[in-house]
N, C-alpha and C positions, 0 to 999 in steps of 0.2 A: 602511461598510466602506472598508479603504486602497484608494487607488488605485494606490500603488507599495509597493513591498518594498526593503526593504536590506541585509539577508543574502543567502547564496546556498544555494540548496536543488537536494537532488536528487529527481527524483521514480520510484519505483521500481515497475514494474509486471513480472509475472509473466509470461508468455505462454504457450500450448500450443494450436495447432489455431483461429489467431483470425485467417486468410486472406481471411472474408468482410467482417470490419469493421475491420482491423488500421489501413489506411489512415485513415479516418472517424475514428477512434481517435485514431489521434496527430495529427490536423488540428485536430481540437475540443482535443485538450491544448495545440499552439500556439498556438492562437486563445485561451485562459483565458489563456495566461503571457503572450501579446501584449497582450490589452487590459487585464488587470490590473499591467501592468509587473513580472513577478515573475520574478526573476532565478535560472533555474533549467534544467536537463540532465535531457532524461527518461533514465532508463535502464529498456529494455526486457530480460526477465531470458529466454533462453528454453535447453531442452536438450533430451536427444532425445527427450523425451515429445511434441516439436511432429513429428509425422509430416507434415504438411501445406503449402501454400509461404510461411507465417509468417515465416519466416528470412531466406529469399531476399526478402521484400519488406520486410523491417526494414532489411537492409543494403544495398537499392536505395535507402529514402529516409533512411538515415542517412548518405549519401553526397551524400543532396539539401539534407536539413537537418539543420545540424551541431547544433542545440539534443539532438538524438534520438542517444542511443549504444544499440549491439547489443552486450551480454552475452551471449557463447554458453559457457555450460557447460555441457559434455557431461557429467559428471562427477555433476552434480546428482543427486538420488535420490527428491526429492520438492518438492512447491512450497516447504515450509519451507527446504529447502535454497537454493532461487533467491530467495527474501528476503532469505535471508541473505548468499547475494553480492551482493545490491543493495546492503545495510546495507553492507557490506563496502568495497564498491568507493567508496562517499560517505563512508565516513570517511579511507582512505585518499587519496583528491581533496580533502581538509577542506572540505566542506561543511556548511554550520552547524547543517542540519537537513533532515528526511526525510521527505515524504510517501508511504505506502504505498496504492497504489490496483488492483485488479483490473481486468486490462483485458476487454474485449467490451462494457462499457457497463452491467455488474451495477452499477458506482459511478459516478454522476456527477459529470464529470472537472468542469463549473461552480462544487465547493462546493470543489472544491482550495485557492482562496485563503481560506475560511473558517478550514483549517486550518493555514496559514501565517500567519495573522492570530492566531494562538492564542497560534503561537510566539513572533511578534514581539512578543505581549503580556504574555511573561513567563512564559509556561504551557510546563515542559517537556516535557507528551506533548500530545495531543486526539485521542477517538476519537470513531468514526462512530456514531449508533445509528440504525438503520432502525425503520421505521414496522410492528415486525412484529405488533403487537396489528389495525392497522389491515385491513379485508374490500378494501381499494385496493391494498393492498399488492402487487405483480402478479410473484408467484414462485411456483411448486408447492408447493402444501398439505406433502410430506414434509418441505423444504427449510424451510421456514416453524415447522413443530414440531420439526425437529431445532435449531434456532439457539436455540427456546423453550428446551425442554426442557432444554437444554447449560445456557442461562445459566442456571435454576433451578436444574441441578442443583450449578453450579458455587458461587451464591451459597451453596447450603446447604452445601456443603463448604468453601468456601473463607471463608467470614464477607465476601464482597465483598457491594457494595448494587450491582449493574451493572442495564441495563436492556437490554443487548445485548452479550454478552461473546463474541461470536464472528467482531463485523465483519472487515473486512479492508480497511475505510475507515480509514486514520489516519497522526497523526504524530508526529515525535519530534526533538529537539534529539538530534546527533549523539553529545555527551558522554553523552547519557543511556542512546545506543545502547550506546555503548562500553562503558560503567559494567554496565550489566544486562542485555543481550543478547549481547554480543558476544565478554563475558569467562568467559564458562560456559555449558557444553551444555546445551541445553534437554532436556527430557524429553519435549516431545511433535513425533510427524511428522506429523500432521494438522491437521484444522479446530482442538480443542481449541490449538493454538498460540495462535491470539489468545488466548485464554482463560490463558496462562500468561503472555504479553505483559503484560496487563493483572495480571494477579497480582504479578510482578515489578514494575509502574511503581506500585506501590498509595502507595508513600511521598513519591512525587515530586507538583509541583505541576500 
């Protein structure tokens, strides 16, 4: 793997209710972009679905370290909605390319330069796929057959070959945002969103 990067990337994470590891969170995302030299602005997305002191502790230490900006959209209506002003606000900053990661630690923030290495390698999306056939895998059995079941149900409908069509691990060359997310409403406001994501980028490389 590189050990430096030479574009510039944004990394855009969600937020809602994440007070207890919010901090540990964005330490271990500066510590990835630190030791892997990877030139890159997290933005945290969050709106008033965050009831709890998330907010107030994003804009204490995005005042500590300026690598961290606070998106506060009140406005938002649903998490699709706070990706998309992530997408948003990284294309208009022109950044080359986007990694999308959930925060609380469901994705681990260590493989972020796997998918920066993607980009640099010519590859204009890379998605996450979790280990969900695996009995290790350490998430709730519902959560576990809902991701199944979605991407079965999606390959059959949609002719995709995915092996996990609901991550929320992934990333994307800016222009690619621009091109098929960001120029047309999506249809969907839930999980299924990656699953349209991934439907949309089926021609790209």
């Amino acid at each position: 793997m590189k050990t430096s990067f030479g574009r510039k990337y944004a990394i855009v994470c969600p937020v809602a209710n994440e007070s207890d590891n919010i901090i540990l969170f964005a330490k271990t995302i500066l510590q990835v972009i630190h030791d892997s030299k990877i030139n890159a602005t997290v933005f945290f997305v969050a709106d008033k679905a965050s009831s709890d002191n998330t907010v107030p502790l994003l804009k204490k230490i995005s005042h500590k370290w300026p690598t961290i900006k606070l998106l506060y959209v009140p406005s938002n209506k649903n998490v699709v909605d706070a990706y998309l002003a992530g997408f948003r606000q990284a294309v208009a900053d022109k950044y080359d390319g986007v990694v999308e990661i959930d925060a609380g630690f469901s994705h681990d923030p260590r493989q972020i330069p796997q998918f920066i290495e993607a980009l640099e390698n010519g590859f204009d999306c890379a998605f996450g796929v979790r280990p969900l056939w695996s009995p290790h895998y350490d998430v709730p059995i519902s959560r576990r057959l809902y991701s199944i079941l979605g991407t079965i149900l999606s390959n059959l409908l949609l002719g995709t070959k995915l092996s996990d069509s609901t991550s929320g691990f992934e990333a994307f060359r800016t222009d690619i945002l621009s091109k098929l997310i960001l120029s047309r409403p999506l249809l969907s406001i839930g999980h299924f969103y990656q699953t349209e994501i991934r439907y949309l980028c089926r021609g790209t490389n």
